[in-house]
C-alpha positions in Angstrom: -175.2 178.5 -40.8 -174.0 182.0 -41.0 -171.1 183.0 -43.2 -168.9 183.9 -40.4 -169.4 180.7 -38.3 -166.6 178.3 -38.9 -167.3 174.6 -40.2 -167.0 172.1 -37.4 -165.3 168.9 -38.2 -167.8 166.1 -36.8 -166.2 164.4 -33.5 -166.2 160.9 -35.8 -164.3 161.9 -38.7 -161.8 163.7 -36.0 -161.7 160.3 -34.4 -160.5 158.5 -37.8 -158.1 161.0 -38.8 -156.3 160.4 -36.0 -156.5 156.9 -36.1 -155.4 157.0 -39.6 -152.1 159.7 -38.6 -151.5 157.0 -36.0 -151.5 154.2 -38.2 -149.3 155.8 -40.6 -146.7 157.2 -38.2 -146.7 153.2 -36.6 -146.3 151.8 -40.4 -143.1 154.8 -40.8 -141.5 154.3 -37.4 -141.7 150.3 -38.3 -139.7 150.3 -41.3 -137.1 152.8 -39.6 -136.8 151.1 -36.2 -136.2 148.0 -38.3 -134.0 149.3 -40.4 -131.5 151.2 -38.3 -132.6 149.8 -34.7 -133.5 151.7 -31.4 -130.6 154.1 -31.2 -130.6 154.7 -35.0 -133.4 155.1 -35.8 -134.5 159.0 -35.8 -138.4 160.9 -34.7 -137.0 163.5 -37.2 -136.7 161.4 -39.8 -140.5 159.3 -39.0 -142.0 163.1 -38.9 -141.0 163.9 -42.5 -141.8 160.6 -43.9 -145.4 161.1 -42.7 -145.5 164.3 -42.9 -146.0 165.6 -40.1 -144.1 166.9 -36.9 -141.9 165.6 -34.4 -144.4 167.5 -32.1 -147.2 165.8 -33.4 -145.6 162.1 -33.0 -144.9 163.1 -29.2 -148.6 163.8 -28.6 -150.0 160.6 -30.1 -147.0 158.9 -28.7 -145.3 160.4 -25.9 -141.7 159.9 -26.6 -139.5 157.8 -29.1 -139.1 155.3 -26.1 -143.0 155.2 -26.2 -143.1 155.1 -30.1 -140.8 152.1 -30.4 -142.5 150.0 -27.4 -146.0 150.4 -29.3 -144.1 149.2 -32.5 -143.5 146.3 -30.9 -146.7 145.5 -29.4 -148.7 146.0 -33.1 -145.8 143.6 -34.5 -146.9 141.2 -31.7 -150.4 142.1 -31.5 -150.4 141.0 -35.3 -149.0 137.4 -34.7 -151.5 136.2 -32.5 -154.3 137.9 -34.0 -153.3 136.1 -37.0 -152.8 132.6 -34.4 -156.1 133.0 -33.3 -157.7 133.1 -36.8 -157.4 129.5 -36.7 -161.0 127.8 -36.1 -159.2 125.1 -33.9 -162.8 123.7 -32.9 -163.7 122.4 -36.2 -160.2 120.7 -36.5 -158.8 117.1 -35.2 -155.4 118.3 -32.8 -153.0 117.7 -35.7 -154.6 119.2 -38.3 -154.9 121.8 -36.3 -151.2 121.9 -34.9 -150.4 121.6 -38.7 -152.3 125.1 -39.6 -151.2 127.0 -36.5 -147.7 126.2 -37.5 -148.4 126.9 -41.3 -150.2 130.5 -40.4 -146.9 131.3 -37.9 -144.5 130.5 -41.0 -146.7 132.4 -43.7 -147.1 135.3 -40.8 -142.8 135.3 -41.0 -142.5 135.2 -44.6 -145.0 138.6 -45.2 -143.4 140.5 -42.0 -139.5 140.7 -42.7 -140.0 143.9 -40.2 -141.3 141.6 -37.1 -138.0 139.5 -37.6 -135.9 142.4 -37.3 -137.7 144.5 -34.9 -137.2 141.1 -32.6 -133.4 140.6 -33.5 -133.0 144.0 -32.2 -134.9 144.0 -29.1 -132.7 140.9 -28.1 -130.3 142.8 -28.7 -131.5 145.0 -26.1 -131.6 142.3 -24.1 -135.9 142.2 -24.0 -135.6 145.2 -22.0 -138.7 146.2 -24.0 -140.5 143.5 -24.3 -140.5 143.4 -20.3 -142.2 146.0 -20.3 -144.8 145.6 -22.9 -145.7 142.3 -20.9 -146.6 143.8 -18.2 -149.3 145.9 -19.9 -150.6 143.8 -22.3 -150.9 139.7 -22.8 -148.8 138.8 -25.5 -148.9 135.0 -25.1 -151.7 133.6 -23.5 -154.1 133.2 -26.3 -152.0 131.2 -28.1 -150.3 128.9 -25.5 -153.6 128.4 -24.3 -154.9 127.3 -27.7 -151.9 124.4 -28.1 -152.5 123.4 -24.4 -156.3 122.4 -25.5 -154.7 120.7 -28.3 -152.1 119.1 -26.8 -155.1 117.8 -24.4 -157.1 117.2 -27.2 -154.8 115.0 -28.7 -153.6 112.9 -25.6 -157.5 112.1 -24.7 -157.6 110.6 -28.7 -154.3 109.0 -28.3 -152.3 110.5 -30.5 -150.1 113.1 -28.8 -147.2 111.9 -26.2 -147.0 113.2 -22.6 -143.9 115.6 -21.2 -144.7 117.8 -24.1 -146.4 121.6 -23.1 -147.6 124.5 -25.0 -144.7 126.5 -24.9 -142.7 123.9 -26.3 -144.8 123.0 -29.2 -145.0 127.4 -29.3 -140.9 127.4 -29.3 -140.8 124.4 -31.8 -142.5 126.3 -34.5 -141.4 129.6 -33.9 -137.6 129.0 -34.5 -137.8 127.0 -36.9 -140.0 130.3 -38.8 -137.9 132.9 -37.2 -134.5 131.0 -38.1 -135.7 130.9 -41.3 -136.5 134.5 -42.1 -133.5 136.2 -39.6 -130.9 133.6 -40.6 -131.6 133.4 -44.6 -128.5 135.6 -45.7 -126.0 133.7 -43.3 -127.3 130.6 -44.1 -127.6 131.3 -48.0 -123.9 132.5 -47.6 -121.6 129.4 -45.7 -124.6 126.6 -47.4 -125.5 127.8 -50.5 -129.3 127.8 -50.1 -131.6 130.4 -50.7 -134.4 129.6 -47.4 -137.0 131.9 -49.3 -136.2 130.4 -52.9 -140.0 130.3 -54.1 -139.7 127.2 -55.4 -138.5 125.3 -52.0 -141.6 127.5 -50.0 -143.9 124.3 -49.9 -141.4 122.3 -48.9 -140.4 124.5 -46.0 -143.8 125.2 -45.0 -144.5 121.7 -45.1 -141.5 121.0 -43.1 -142.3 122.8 -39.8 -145.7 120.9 -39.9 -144.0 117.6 -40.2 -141.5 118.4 -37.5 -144.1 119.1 -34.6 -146.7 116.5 -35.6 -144.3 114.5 -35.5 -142.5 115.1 -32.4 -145.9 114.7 -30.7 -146.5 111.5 -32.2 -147.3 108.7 -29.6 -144.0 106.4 -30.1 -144.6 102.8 -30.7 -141.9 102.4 -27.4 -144.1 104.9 -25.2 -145.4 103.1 -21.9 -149.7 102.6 -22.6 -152.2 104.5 -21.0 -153.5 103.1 -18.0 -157.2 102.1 -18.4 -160.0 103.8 -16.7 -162.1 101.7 -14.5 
């Protein structure tokens, strides 16, 4: 190599500086969508707390429309990634309902940002979220984990029918979401600190109890018909 001949990045590195700049702007734009919502959120502002330009956040992006919508779908992409960690296979149906609902509550507790990217797109009335769906499956890997639980467990006798996945999937998710998006209203009319350290087993404990036992076969449930 000559002295006039200019050093050429290698195509990899390229590759992972961009992934990185894209990472970071997603982590920035996070915090501030979160923080001040859709409209208040600014791209000026997400430039100059990465460092970079506003320029720069429309080509990886597009737009602040586009920016936001792939906020949501890393906060979402996150949950079930986390869901899916779960080695369901190895479990019996309510141990495994038990630790799907126990990874959804921890998942709550560690991203305050999820909760209130969520509140504000209902706000929006989903009008985001619509759209996200429609490119990318943001539900089927976990419903369709609980529904081969939920069969799981009626084959071994142990969970009632007139129960599906997304119920079981709503059961556990408001009772984490209400949690986390409800603490200061809550703390404020009852008095009680939902994140207080020391009630966190109990609460996490709680949400486990509450579906289990919801899907309990009840002593006044109608028997199975026998197979012949």
């Amino acid at each position: 190599m000559t002295a006039t001949q200019p050093v050429r990045e290698p195509v990899a590195e390229r590759g992972r500086d961009a992934e990185r700049t894209r990472a970071e702007i997603l982590d920035v734009a996070t915090a501030e969508f979160a923080a001040h919502g859709y409209n208040g959120a600014r791209v000026d502002e997400i430039a100059a707390l990465t460092h970079t330009t506003k320029r720069m956040i429309y080509y990886y992006f597009g737009g602040k429309k586009q920016l936001y919508v792939a906020t949501l779908e890393r906060a979402y992409a996150r949950i079930r990634a986390a869901e899916q960690q779960v080695d369901v296979a190895h479990l019996d149906p309510v141990s495994a309902i038990r630790r799907i609902a126990e990874i959804t509550f921890d998942h709550h507790e560690a991203h305050p940002d999820f909760i209130r990217l969520v509140c504000i797109e209902n706000v929006h009335n989903g009008e985001n979220v619509k759209e996200l769906v429609s490119l990318v499956d943001l539900n089927t890997p976990i419903i369709r984990m609980l529904e081969d639980l939920l069969v799981r467990g009626r084959r071994e006798g142990i969970f009632r029918t007139g129960v599906d996945a997304i119920d079981v999937h709503l059961m556990i998710s408001s009772f984490c979401f209400f949690r986390m998006a409800n603490r200061y209203t809550f703390g404020a009319i009852f008095g009680r600190d939902l994140v207080d350290p020391k009630a966190r087993d109990h609460y996490r404990t709680m949400v486990g109890d509450m579906v289990v036992r919801f899907l309990a076969v009840s002593p006044t449930d109608p028997p199975k018909p026998r197979r012949r």
